[in-house]
Chimera marker file (.cmm) of the C-alpha trace (Angstrom):
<marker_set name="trace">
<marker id="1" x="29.052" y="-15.513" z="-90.136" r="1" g="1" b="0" radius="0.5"/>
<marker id="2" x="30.038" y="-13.358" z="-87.151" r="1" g="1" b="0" radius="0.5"/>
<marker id="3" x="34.124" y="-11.733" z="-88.500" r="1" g="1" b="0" radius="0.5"/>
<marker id="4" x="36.305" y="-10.427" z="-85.736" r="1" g="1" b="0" radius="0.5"/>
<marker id="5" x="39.745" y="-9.953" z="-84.752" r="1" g="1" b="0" radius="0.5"/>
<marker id="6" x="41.613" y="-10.365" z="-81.477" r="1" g="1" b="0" radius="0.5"/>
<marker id="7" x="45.152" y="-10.046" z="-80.353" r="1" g="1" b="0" radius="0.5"/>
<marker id="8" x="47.632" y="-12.579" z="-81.507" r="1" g="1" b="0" radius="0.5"/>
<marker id="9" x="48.558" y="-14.954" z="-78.990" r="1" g="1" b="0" radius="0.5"/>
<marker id="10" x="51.615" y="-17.445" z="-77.730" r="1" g="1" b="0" radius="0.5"/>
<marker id="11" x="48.970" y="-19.998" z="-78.226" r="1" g="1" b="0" radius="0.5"/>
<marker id="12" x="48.095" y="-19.068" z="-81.634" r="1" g="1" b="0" radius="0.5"/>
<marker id="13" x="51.370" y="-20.062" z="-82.946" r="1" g="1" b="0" radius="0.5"/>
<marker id="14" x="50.999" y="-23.588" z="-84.213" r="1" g="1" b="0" radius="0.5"/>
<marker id="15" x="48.589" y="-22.384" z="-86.207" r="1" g="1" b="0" radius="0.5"/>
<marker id="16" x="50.106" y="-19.539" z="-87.719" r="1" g="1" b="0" radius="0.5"/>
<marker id="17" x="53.335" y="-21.801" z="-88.435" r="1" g="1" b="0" radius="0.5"/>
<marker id="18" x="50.818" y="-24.674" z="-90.081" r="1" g="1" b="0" radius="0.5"/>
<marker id="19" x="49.035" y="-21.776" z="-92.240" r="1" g="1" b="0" radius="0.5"/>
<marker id="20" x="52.045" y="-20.215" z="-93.379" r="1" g="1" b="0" radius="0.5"/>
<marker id="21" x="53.833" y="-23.982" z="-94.727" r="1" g="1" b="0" radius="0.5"/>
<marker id="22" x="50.560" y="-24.810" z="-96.138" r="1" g="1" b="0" radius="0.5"/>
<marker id="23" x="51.488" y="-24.023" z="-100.098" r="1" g="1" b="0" radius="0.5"/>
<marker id="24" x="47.813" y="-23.088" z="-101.196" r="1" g="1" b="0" radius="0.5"/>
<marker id="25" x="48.860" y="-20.176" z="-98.654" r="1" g="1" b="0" radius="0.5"/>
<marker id="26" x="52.414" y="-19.082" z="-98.755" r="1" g="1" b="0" radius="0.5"/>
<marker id="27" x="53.188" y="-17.918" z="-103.060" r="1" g="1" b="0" radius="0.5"/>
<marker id="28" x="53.310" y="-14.687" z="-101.986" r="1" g="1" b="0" radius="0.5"/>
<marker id="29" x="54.158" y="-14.655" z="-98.458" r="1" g="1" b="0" radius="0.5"/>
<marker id="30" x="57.877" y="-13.833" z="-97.862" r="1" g="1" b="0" radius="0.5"/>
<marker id="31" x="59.103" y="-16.069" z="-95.500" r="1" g="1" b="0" radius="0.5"/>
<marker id="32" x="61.646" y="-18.671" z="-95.345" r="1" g="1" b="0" radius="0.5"/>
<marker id="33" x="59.750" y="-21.895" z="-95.860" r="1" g="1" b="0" radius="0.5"/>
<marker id="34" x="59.062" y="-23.967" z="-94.235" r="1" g="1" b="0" radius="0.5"/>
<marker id="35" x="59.080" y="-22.034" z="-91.055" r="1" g="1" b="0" radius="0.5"/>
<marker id="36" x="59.120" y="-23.668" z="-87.082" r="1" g="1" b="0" radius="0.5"/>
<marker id="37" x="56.997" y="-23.601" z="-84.101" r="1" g="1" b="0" radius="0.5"/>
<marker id="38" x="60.430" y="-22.911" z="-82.173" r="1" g="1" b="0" radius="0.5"/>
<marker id="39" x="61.675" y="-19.959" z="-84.313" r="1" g="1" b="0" radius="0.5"/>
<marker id="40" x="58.243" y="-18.414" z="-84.280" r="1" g="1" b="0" radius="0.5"/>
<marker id="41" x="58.149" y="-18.608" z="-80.680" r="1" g="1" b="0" radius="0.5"/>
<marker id="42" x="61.748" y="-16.802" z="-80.477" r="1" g="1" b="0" radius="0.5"/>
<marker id="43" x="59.535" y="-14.023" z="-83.257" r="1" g="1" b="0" radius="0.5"/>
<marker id="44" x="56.362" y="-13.937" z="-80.802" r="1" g="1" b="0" radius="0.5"/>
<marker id="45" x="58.688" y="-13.131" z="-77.378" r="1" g="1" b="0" radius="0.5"/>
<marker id="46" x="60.949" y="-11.047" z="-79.164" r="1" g="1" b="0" radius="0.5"/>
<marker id="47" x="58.262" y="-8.531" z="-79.983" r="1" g="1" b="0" radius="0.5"/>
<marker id="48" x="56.382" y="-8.513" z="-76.688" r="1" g="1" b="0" radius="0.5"/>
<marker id="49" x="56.170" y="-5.188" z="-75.924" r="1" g="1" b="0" radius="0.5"/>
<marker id="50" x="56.560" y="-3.092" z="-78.650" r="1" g="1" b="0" radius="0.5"/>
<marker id="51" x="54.196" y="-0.346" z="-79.941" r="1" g="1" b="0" radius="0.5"/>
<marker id="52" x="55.278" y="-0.410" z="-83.441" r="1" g="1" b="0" radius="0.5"/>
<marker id="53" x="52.975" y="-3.478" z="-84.763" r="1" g="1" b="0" radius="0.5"/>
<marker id="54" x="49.636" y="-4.899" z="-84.044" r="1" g="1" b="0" radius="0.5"/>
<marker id="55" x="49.161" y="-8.270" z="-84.499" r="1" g="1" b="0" radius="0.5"/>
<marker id="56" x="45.813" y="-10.350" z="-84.818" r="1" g="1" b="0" radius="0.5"/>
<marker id="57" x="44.027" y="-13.433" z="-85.686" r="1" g="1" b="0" radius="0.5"/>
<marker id="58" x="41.083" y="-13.201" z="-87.706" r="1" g="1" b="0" radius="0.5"/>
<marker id="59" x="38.140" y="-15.418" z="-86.328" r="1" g="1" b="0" radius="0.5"/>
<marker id="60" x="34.468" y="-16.740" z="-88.058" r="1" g="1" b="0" radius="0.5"/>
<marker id="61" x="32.297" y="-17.257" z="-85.413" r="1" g="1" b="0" radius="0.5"/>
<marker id="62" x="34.746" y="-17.824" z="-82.758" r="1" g="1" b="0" radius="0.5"/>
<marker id="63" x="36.930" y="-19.912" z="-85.590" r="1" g="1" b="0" radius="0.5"/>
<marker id="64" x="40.718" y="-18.855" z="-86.089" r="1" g="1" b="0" radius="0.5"/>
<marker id="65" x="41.143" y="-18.296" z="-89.730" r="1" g="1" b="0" radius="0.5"/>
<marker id="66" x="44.016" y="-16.230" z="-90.429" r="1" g="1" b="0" radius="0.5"/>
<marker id="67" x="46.073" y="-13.425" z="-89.652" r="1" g="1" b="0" radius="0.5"/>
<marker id="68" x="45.660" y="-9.639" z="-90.112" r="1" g="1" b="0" radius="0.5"/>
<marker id="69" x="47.954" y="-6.434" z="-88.559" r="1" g="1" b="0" radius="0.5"/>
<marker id="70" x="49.626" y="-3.751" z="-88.988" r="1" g="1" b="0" radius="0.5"/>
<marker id="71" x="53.172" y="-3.157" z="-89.290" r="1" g="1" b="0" radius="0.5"/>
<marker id="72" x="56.016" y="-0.406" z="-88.766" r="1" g="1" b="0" radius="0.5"/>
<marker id="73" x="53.329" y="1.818" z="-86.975" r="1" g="1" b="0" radius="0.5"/>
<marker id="74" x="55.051" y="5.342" z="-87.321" r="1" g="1" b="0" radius="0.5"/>
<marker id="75" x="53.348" y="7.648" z="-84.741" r="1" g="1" b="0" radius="0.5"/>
<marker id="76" x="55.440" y="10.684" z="-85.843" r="1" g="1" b="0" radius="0.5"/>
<marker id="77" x="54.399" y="10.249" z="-89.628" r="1" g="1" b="0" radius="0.5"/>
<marker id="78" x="50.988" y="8.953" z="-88.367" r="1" g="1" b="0" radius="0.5"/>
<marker id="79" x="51.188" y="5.824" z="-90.837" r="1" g="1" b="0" radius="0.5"/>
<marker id="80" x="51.608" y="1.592" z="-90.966" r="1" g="1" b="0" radius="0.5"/>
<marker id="81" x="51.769" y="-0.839" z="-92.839" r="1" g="1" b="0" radius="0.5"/>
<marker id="82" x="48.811" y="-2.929" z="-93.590" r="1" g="1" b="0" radius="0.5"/>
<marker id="83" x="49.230" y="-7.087" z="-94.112" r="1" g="1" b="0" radius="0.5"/>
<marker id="84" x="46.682" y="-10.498" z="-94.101" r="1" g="1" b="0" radius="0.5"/>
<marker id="85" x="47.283" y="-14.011" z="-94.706" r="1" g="1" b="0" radius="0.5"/>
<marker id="86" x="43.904" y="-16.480" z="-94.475" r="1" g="1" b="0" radius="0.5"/>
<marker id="87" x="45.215" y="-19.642" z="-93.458" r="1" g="1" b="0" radius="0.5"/>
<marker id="88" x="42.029" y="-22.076" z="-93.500" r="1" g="1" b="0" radius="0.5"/>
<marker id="89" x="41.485" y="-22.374" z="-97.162" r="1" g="1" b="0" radius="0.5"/>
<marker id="90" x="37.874" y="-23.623" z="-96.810" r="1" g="1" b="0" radius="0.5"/>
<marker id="91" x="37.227" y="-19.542" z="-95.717" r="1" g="1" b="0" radius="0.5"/>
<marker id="92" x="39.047" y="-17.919" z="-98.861" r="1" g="1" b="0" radius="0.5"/>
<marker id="93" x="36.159" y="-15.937" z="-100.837" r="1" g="1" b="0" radius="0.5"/>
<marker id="94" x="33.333" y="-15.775" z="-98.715" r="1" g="1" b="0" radius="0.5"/>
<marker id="95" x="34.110" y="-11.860" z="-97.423" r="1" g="1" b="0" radius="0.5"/>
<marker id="96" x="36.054" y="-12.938" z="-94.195" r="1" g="1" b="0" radius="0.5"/>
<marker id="97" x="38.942" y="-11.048" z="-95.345" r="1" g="1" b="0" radius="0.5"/>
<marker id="98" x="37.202" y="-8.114" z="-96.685" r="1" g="1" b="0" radius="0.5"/>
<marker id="99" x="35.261" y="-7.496" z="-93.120" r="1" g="1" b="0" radius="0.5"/>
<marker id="100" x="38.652" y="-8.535" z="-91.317" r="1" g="1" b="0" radius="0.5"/>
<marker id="101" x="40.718" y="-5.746" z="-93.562" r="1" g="1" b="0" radius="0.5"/>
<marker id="102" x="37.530" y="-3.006" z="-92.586" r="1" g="1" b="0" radius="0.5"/>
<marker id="103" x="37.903" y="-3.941" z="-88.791" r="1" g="1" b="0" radius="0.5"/>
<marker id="104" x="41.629" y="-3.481" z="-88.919" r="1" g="1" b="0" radius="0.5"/>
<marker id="105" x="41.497" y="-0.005" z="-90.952" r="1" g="1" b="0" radius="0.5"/>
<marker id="106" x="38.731" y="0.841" z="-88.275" r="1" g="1" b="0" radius="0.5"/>
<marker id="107" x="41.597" y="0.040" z="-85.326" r="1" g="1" b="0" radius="0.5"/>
<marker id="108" x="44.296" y="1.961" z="-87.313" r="1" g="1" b="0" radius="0.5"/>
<marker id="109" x="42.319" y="4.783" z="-88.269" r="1" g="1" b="0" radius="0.5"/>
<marker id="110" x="40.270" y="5.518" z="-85.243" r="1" g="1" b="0" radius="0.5"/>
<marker id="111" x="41.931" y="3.874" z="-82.299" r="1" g="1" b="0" radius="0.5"/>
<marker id="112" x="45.609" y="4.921" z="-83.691" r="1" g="1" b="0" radius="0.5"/>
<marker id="113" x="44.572" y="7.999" z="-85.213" r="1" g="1" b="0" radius="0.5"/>
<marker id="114" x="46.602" y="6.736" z="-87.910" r="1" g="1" b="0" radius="0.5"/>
<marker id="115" x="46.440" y="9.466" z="-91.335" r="1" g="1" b="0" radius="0.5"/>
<marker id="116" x="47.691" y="6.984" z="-93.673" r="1" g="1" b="0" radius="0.5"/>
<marker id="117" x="47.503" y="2.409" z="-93.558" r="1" g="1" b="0" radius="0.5"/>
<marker id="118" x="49.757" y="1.415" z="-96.781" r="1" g="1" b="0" radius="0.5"/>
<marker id="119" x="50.553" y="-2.095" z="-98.469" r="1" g="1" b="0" radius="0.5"/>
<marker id="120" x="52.740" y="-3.549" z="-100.824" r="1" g="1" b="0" radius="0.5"/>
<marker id="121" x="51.584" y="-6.352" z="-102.937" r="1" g="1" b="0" radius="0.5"/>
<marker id="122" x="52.809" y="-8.437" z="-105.976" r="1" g="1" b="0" radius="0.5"/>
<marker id="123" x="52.301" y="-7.506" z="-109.428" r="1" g="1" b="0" radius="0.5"/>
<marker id="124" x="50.937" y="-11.125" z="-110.161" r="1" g="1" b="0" radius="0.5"/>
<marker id="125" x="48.492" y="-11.248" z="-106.899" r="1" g="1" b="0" radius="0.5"/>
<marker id="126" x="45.513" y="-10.387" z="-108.015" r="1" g="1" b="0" radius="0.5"/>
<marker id="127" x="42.953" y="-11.841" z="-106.160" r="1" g="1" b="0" radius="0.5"/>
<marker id="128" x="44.838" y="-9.659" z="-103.268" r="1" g="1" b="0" radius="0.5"/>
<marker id="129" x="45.006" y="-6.455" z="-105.257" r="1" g="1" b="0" radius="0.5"/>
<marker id="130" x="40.689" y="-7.049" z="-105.816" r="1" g="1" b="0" radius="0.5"/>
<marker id="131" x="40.752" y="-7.267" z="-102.186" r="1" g="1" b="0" radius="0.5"/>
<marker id="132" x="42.500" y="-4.045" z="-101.208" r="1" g="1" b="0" radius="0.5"/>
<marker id="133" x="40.479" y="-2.250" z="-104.188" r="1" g="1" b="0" radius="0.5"/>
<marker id="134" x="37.080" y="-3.181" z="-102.682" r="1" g="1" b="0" radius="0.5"/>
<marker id="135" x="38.111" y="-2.566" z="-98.883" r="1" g="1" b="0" radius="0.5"/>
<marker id="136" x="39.043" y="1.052" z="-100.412" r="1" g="1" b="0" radius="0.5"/>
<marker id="137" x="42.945" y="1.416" z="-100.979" r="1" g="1" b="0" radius="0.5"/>
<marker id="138" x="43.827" y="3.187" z="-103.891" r="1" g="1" b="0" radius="0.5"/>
<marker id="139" x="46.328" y="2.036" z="-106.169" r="1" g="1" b="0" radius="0.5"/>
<marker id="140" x="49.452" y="3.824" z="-105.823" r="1" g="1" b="0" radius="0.5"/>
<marker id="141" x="51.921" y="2.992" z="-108.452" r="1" g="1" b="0" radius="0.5"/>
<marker id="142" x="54.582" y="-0.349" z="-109.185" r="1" g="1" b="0" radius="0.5"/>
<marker id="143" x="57.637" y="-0.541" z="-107.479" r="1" g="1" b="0" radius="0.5"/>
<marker id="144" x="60.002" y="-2.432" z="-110.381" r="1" g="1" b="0" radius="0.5"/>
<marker id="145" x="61.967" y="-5.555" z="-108.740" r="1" g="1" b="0" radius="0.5"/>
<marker id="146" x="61.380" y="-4.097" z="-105.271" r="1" g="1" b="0" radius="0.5"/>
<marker id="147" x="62.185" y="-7.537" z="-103.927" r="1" g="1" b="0" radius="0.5"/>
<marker id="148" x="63.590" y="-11.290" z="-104.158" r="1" g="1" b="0" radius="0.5"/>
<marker id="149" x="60.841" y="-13.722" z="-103.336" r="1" g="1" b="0" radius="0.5"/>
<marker id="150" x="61.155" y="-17.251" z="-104.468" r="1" g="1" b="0" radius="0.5"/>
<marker id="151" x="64.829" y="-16.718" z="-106.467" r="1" g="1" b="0" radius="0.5"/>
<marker id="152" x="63.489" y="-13.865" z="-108.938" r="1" g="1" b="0" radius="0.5"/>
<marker id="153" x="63.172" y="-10.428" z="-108.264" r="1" g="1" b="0" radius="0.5"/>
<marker id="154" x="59.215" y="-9.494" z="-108.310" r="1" g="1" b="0" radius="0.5"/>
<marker id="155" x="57.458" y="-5.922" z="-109.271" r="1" g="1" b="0" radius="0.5"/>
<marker id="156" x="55.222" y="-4.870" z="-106.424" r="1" g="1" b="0" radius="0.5"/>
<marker id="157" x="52.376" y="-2.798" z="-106.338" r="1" g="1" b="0" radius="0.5"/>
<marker id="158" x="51.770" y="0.092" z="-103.726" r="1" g="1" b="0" radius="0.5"/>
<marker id="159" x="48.261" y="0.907" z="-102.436" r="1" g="1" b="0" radius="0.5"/>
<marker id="160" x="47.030" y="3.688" z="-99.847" r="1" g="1" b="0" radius="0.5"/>
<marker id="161" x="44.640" y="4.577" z="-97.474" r="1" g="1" b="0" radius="0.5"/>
<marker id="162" x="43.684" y="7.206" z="-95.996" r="1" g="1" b="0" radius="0.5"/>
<marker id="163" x="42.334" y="8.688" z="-93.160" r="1" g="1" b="0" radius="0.5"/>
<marker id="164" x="40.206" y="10.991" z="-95.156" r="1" g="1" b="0" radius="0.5"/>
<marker id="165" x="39.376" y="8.610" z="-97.312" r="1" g="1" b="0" radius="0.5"/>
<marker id="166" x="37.928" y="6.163" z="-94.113" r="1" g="1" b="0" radius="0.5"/>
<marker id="167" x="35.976" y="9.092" z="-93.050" r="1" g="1" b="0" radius="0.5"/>
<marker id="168" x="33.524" y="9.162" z="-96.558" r="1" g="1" b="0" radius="0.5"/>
<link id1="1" id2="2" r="1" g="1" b="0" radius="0.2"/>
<link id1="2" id2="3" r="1" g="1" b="0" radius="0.2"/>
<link id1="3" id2="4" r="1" g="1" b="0" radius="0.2"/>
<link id1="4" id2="5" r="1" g="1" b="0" radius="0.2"/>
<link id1="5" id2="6" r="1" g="1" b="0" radius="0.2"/>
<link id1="6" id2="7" r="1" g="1" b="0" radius="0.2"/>
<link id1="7" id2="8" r="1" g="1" b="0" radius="0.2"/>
<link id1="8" id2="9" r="1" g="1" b="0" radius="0.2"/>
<link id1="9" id2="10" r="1" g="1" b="0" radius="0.2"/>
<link id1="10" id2="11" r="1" g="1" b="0" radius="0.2"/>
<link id1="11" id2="12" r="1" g="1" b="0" radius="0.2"/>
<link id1="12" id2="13" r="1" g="1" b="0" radius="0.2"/>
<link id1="13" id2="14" r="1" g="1" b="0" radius="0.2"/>
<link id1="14" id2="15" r="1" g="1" b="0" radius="0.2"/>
<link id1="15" id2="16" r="1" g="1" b="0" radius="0.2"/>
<link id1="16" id2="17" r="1" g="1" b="0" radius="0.2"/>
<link id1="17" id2="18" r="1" g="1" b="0" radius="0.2"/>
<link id1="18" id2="19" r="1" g="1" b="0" radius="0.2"/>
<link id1="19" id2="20" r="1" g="1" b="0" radius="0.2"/>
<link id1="20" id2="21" r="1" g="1" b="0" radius="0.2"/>
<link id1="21" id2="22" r="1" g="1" b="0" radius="0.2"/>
<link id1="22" id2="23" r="1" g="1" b="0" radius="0.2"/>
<link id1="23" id2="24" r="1" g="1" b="0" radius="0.2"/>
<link id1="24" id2="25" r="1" g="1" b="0" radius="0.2"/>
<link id1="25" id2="26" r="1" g="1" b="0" radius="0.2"/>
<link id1="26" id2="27" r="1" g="1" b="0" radius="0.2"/>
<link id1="27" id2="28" r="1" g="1" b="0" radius="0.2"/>
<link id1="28" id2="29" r="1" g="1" b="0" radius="0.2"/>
<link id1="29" id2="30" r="1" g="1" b="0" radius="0.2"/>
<link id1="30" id2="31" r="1" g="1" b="0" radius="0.2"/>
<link id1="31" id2="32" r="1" g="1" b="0" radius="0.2"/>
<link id1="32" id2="33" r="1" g="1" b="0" radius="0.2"/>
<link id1="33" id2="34" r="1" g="1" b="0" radius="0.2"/>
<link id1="34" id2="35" r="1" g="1" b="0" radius="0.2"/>
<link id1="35" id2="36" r="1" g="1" b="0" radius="0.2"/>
<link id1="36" id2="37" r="1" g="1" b="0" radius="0.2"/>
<link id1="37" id2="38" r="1" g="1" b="0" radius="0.2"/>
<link id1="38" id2="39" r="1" g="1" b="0" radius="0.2"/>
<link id1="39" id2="40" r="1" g="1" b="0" radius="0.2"/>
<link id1="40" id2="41" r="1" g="1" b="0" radius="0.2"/>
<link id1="41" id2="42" r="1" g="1" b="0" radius="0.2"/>
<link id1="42" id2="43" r="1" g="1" b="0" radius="0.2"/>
<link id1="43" id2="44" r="1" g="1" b="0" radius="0.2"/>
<link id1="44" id2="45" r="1" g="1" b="0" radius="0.2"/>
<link id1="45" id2="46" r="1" g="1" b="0" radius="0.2"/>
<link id1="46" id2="47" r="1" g="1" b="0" radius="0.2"/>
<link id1="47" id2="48" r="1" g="1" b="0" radius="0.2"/>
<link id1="48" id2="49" r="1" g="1" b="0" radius="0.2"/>
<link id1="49" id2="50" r="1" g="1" b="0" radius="0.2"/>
<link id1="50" id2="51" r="1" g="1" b="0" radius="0.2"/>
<link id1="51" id2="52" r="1" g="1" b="0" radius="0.2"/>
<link id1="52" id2="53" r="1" g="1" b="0" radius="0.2"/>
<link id1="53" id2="54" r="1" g="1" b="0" radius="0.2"/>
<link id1="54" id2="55" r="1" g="1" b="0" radius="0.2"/>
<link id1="55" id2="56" r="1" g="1" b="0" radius="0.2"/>
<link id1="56" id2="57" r="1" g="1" b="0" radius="0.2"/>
<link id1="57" id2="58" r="1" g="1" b="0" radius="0.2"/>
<link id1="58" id2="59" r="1" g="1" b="0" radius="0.2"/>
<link id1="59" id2="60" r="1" g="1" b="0" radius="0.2"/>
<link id1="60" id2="61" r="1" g="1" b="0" radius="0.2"/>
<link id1="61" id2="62" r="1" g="1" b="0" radius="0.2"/>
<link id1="62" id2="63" r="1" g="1" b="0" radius="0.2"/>
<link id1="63" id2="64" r="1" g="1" b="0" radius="0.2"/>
<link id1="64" id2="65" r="1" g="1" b="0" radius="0.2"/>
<link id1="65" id2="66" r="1" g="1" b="0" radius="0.2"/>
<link id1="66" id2="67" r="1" g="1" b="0" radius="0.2"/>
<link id1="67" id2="68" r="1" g="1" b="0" radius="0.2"/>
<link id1="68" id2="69" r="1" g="1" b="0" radius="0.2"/>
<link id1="69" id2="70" r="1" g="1" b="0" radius="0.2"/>
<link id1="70" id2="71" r="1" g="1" b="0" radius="0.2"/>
<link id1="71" id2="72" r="1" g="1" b="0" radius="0.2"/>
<link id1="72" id2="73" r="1" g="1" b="0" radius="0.2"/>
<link id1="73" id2="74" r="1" g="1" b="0" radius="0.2"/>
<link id1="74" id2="75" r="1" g="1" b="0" radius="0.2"/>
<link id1="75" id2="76" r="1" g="1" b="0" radius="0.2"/>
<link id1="76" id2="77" r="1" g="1" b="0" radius="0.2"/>
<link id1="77" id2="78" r="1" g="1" b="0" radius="0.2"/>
<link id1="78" id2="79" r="1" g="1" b="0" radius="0.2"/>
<link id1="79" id2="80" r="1" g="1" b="0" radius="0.2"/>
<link id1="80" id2="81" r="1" g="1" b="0" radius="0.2"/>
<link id1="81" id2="82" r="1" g="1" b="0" radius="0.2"/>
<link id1="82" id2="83" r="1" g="1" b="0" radius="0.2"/>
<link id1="83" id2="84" r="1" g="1" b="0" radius="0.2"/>
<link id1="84" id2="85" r="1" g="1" b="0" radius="0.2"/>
<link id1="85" id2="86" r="1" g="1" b="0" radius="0.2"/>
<link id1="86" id2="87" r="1" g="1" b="0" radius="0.2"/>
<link id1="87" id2="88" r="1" g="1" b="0" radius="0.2"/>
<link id1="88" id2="89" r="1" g="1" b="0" radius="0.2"/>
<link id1="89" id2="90" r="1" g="1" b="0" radius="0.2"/>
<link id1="90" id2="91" r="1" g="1" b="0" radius="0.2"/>
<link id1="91" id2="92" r="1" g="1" b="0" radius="0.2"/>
<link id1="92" id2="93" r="1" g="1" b="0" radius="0.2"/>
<link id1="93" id2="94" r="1" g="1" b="0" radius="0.2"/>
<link id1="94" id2="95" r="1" g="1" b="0" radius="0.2"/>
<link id1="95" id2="96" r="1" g="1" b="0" radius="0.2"/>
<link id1="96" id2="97" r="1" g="1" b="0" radius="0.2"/>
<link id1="97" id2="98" r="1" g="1" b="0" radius="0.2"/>
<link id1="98" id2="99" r="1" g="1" b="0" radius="0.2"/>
<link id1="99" id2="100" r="1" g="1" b="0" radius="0.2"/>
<link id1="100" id2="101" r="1" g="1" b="0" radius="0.2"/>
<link id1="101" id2="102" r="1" g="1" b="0" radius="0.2"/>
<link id1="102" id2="103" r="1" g="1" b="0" radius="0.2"/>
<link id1="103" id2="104" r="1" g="1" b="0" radius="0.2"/>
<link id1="104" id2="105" r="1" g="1" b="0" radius="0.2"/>
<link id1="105" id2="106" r="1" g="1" b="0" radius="0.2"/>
<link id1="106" id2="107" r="1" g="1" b="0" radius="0.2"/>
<link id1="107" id2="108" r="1" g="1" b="0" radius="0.2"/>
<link id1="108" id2="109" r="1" g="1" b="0" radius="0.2"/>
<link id1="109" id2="110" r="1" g="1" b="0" radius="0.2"/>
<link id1="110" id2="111" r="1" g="1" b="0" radius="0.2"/>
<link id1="111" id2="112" r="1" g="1" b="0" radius="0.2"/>
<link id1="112" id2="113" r="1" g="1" b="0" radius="0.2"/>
<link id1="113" id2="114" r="1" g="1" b="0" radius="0.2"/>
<link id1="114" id2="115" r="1" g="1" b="0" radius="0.2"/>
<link id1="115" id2="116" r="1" g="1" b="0" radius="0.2"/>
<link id1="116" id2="117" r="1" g="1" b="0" radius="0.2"/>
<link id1="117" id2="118" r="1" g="1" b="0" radius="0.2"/>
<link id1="118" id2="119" r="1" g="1" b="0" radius="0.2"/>
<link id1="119" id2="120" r="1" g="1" b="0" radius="0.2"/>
<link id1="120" id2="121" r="1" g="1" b="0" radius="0.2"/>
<link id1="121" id2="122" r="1" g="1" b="0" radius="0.2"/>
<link id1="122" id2="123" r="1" g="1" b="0" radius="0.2"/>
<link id1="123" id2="124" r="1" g="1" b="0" radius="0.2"/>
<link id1="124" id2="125" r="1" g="1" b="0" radius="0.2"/>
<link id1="125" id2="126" r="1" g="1" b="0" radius="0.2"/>
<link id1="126" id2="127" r="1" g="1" b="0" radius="0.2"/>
<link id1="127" id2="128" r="1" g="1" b="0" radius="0.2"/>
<link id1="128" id2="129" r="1" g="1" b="0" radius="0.2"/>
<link id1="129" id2="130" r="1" g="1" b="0" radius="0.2"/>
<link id1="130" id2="131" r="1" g="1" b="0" radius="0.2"/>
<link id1="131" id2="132" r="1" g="1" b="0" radius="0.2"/>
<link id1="132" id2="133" r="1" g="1" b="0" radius="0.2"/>
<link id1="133" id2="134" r="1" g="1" b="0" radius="0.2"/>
<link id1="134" id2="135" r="1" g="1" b="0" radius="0.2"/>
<link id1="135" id2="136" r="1" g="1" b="0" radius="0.2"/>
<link id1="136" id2="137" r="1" g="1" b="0" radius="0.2"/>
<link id1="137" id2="138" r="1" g="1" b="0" radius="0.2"/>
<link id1="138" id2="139" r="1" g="1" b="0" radius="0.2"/>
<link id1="139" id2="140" r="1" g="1" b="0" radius="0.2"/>
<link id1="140" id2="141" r="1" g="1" b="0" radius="0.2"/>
<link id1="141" id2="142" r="1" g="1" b="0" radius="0.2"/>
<link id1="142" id2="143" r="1" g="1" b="0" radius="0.2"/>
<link id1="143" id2="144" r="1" g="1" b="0" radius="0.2"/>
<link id1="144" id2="145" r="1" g="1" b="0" radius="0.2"/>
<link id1="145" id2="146" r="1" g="1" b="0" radius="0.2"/>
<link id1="146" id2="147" r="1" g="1" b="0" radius="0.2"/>
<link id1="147" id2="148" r="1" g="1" b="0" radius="0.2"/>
<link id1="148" id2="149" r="1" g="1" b="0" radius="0.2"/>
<link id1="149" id2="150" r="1" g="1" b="0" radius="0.2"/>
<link id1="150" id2="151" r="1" g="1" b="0" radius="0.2"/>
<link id1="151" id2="152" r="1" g="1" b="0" radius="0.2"/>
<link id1="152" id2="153" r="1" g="1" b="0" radius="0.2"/>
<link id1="153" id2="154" r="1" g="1" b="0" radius="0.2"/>
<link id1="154" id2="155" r="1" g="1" b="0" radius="0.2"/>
<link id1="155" id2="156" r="1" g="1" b="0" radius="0.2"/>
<link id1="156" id2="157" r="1" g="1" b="0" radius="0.2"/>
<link id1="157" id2="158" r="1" g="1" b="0" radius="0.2"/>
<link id1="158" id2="159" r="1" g="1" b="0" radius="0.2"/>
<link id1="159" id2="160" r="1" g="1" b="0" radius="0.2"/>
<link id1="160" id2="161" r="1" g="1" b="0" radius="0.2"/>
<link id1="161" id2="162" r="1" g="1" b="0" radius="0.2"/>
<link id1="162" id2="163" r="1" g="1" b="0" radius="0.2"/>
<link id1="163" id2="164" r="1" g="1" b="0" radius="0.2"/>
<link id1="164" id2="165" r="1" g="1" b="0" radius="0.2"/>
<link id1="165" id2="166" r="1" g="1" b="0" radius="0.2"/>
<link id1="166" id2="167" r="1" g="1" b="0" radius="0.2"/>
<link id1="167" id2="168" r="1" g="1" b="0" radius="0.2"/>
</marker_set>
């Protein structure tokens, strides 16, 4: 299976918005559910432009299967924040997101020049946190009820990467 990633596009949004209400997806997404193809839209044109995220669509041969990016890309600190969300469930755990998360680090680490890609992740996500281990981020430390998701406040986990690190 042939894993790459491409810009995100207008067009991609219906698929993004169906992903993202589909409830084998969104536990620990943090997003007001269910979301719209109209709001998203409003999201999509409201960040045309800007330097300060990446957005893409992960594909299997030629397939959309989820999303991948990074976020809050700090030039002057040399660091972003790293996120995915596979949306067709029939492609969870067969190493699309693993090669998707290496193409991404390869795009913030040697096309940004970024030092350091970071994440934040849910203490009880741990088919995530075996991700980010085997892609290579190092486990950080646990941020205690860093946020609300879902009407509780959750512990998070921080992870690193960097570009030192990518280099080995």
């Amino acid at each position: 299976m042939k894993i790459s990633i491409r810009k995100f596009e207008r067009s991609d949004i219906p698929k993004k918005v169906e992903w993202i209400n589909n409830p084998e997806n969104n536990q620990f997404l943090h997003y007001d559910i269910p979301i719209c193809v109209e709001k998203t839209e409003k999201w999509f044109d409201s960040h045309q432009g800007e330097d300060s995220r990446y957005d893409a669509v992960i594909e299997a041969d030629g397939v959309p299967v989820g999303t991948i990016g990074l976020l809050s890309i700090d030039r002057k600190n040399s660091k972003a924040e790293y996120y995915i969300a596979m949306g067709e469930t029939a492609y969870k755990g067969k190493g699309v997101a693993k090669e998707a998360s290496r193409l991404i680090l390869k795009y913030g680490f040697e096309e940004l020049g970024l030092n350091r890609i970071y994440l934040f992740t849910e203490v009880e996500n741990v088919a995530a946190q075996k991700l980010f281990e085997r892609v290579g981020f190092v486990r950080e430390g646990v941020i205690r009820q860093d946020i609300m998701s879902h009407g509780k406040y959750v512990d998070r986990i921080a992870y690193g990467f960097l570009r030192e690190e990518w280099s080995r």
